[in-house]
DRENKE-681958 format. One record per residue (C-alpha): x, y, z; residue number from 0; residue in three letters. Coordinates in steps of 0.001 Angstrom, whole numbers, plus 524288, in hexadecimal, padded with zeros to 5 digits. Layout:
<recs>
@u = X v = Y w = Z seq = NUM type = ALA
...
</recs>
This chain:
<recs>
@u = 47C4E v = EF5D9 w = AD24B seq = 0 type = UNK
@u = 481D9 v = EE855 w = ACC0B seq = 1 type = UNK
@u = 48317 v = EEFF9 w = ABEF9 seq = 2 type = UNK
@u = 48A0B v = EFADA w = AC4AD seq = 3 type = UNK
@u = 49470 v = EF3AF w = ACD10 seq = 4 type = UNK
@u = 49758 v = EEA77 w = AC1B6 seq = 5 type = UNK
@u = 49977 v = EF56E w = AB86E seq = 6 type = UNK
@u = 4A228 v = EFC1D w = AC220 seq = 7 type = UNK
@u = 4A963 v = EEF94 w = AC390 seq = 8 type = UNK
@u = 4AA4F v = EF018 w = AB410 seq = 9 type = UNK
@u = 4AFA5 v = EFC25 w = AB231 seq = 10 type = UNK
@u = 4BA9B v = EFAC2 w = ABDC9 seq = 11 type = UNK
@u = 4BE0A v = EED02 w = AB750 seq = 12 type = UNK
@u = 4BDC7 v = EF59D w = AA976 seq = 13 type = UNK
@u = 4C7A6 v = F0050 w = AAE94 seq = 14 type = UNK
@u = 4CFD7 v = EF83F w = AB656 seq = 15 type = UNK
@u = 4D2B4 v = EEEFE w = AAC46 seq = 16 type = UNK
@u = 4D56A v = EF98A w = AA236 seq = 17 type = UNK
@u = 4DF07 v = F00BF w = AAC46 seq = 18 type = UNK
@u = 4E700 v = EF3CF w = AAE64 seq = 19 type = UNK
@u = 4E5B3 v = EF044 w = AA015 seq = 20 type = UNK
@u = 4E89C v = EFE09 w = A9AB6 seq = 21 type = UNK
@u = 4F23D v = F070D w = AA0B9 seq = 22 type = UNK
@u = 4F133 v = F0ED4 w = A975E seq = 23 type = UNK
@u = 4E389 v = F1359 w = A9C73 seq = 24 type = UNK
@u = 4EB7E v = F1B38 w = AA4B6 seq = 25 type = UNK
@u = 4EC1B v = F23F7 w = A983B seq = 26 type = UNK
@u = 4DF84 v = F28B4 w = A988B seq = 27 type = UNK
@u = 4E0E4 v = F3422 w = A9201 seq = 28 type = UNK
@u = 4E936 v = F3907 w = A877A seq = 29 type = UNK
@u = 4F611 v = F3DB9 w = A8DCE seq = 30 type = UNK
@u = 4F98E v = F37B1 w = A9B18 seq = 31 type = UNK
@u = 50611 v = F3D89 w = AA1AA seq = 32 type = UNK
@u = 50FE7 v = F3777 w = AAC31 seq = 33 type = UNK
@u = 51A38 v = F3BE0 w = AB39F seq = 34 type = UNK
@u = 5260E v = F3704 w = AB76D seq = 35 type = UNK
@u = 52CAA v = F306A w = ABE7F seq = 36 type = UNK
@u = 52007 v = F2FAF w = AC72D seq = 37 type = UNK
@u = 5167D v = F2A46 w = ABD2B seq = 38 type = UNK
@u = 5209D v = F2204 w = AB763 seq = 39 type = UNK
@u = 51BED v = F14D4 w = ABA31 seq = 40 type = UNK
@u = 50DF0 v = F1948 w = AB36D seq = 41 type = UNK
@u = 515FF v = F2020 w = AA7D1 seq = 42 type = UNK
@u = 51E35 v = F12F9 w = AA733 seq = 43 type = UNK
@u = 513E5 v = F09C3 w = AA84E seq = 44 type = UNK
@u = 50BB2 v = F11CC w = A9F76 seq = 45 type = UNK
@u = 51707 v = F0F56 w = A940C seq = 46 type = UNK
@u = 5179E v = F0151 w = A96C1 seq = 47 type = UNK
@u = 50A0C v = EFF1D w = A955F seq = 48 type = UNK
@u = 509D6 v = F083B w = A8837 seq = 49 type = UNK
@u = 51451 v = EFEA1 w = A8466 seq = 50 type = UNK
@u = 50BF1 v = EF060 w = A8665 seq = 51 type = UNK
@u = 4FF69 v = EF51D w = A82AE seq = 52 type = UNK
@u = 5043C v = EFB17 w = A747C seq = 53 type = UNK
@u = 500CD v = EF2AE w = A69C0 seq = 54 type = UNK
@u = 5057B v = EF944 w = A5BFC seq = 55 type = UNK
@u = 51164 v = F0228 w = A5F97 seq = 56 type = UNK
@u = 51917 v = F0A11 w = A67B1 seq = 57 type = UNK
@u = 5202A v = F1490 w = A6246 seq = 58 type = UNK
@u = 52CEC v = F1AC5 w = A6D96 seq = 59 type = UNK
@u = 5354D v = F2666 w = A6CC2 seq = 60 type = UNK
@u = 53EAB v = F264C w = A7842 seq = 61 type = UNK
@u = 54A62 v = F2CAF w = A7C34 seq = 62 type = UNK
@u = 54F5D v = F2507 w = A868D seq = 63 type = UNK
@u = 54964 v = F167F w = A860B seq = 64 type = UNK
@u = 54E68 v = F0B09 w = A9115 seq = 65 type = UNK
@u = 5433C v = F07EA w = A977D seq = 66 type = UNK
@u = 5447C v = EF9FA w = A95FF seq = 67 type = UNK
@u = 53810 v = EF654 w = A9B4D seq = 68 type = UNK
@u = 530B1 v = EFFC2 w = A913E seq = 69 type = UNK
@u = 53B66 v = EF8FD w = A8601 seq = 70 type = UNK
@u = 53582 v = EEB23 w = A8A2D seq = 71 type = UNK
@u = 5279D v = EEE80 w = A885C seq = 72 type = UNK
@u = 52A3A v = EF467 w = A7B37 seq = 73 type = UNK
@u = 53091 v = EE92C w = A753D seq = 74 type = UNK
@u = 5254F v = EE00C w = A7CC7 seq = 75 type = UNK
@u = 51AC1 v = EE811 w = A7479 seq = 76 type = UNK
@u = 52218 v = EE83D w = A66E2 seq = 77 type = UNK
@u = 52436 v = ED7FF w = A6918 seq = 78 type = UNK
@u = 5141F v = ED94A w = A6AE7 seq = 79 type = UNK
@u = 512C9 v = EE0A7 w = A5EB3 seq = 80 type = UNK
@u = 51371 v = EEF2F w = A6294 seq = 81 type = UNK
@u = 51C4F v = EF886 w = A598A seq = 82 type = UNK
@u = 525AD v = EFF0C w = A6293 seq = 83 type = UNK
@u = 52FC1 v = F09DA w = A5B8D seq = 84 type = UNK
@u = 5377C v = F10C7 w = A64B7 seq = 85 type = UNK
@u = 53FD1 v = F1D84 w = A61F1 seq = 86 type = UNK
@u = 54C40 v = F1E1B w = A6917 seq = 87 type = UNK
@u = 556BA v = F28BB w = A6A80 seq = 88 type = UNK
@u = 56309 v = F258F w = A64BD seq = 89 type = UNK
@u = 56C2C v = F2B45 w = A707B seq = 90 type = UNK
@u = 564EA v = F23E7 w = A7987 seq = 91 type = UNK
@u = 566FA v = F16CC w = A72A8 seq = 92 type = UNK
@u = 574FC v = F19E9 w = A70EF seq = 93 type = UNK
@u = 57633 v = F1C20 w = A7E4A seq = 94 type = UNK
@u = 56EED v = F10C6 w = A8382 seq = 95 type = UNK
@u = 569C9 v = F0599 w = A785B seq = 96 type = UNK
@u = 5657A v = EFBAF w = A806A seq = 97 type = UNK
@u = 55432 v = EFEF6 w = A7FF6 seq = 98 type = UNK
@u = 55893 v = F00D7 w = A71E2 seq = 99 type = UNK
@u = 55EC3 v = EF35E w = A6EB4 seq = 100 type = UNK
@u = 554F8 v = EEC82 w = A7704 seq = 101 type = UNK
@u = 547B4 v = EF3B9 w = A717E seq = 102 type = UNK
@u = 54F61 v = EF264 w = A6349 seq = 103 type = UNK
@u = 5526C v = EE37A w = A6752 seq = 104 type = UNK
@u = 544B0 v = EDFA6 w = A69AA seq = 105 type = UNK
@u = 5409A v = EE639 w = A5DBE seq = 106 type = UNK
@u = 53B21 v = EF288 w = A6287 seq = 107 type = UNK
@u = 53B74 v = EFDC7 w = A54F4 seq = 108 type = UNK
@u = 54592 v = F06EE w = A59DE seq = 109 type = UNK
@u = 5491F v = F1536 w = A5501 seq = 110 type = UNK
@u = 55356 v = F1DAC w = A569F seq = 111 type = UNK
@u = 5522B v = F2AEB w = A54B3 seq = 112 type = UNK
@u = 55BB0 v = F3375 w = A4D9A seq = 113 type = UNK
@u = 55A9F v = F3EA1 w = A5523 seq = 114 type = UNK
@u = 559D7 v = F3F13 w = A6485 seq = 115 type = UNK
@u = 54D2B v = F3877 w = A6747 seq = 116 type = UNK
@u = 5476F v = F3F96 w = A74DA seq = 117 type = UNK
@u = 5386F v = F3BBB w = A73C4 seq = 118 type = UNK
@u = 53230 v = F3192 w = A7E2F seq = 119 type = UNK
@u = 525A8 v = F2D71 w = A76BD seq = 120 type = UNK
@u = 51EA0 v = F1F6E w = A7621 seq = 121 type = UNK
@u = 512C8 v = F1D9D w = A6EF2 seq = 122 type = UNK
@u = 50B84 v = F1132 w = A7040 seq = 123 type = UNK
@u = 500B7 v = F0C84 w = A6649 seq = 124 type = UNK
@u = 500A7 v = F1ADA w = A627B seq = 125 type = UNK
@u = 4F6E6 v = F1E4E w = A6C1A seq = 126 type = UNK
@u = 4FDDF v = F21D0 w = A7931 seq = 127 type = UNK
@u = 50A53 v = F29AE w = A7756 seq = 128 type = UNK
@u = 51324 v = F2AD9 w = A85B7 seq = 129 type = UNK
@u = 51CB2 v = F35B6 w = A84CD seq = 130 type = UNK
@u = 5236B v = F3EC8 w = A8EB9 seq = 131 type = UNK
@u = 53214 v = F40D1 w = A924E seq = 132 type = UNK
@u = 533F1 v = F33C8 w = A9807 seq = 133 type = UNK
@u = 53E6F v = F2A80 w = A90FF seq = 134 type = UNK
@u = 53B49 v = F1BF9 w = A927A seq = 135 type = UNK
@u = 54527 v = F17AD w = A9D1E seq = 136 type = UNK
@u = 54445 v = F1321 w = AA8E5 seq = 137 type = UNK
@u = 54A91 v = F1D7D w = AAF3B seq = 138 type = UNK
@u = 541ED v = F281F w = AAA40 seq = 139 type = UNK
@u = 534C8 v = F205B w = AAE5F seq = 140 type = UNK
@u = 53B82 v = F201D w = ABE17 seq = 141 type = UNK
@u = 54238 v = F2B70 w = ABE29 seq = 142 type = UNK
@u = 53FB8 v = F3880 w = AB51D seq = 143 type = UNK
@u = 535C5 v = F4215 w = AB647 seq = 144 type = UNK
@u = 52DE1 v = F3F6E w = AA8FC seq = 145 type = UNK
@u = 52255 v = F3FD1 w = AA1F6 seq = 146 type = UNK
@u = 51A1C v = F382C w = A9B37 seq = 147 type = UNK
@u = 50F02 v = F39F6 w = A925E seq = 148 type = UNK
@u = 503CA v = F2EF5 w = A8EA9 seq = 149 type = UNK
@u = 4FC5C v = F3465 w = A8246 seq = 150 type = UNK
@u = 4F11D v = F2EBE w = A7B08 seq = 151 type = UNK
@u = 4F05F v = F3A36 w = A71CB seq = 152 type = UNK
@u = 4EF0D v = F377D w = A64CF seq = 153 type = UNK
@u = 4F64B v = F42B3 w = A5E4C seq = 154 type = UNK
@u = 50295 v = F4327 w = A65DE seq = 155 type = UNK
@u = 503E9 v = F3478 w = A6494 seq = 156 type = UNK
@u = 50294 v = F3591 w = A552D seq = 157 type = UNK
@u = 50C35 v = F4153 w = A54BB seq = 158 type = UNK
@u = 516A5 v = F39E1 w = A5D2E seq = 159 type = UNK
@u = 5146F v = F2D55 w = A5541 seq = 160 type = UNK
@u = 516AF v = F3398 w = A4778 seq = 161 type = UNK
@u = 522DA v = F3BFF w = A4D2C seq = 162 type = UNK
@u = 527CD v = F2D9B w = A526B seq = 163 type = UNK
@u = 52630 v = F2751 w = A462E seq = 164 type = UNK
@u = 5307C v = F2F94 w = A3E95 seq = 165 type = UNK
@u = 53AFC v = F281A w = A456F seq = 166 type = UNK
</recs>
């Protein structure tokens, strides 16, 4: 009976410390889907979390980027190390430069694409891709209908990386 409670005592201690320690456990399988703007917060946090725990790169298409809070933890992980390139649209930094000057600032690789740029793709460590119709500002995360897909899957991450690396 000893045996049995202390191994059940194990394996909570196991699994709760992985759920704190890993969010992204919440990815269990290969595509995880969220809807907003009532599974924003998990979508959001989800990103942000993505964001800290990458250690080689991050590779961004977006559209519409002034999430400022999603801007800071980029340039945190790059200062650690991590590769972040991010594709921008150029009517959208035209219209509004300041995510641009400050990502650009705290030497973030920036792109701007020739051609209207509409995707919203981030791949981090080229093993969990998050794409959907949701732009990264802070008014799409609180108050759009969106959605957002998690993927693991190999393939699709490989095709979006090699179409993202002909900017």
């Amino acid at each position: 009976m000893f045996f049995f409670k202390t191994m059940l005592v194990v394996i909570c201690v196991f699994f709760n410390l992985h759920a704190k320690d890993n969010k992204t456990s919440l990815l269990p399988n290969i595509n995880e889907v969220y809807f907003l703007p009532k599974e924003a917060d998990i979508a959001k946090d989800n990103i942000l979390r993505l964001i800290k725990k990458s250690k080689n790169n991050i590779s961004i298409a977006m559209y519409n980027f002034s999430y400022k809070k999603f801007a800071k933890e980029l340039i945190s992980s790059s200062k650690d190390g991590v590769e972040v390139t991010i594709i921008l649209d150029k009517s959208k930094i035209t219209k509004n430069d300041k995510i641009y000057k400050y990502l650009k600032s705290n030497g973030i690789n920036i792109k701007i694409a020739d051609k209207k740029m509409h995707m919203k793709i981030a791949i981090f460590d080229e093993k969990i891709a998050v794409l959907g119709s949701i732009n990264w500002t802070k008014e799409s995360f609180k108050d759009n209908y969106e959605v957002v897909l998690f993927t693991k899957d190999k393939k699709t991450i490989n095709k979006m990386l090699n179409y993202l690396n002909r900017f």
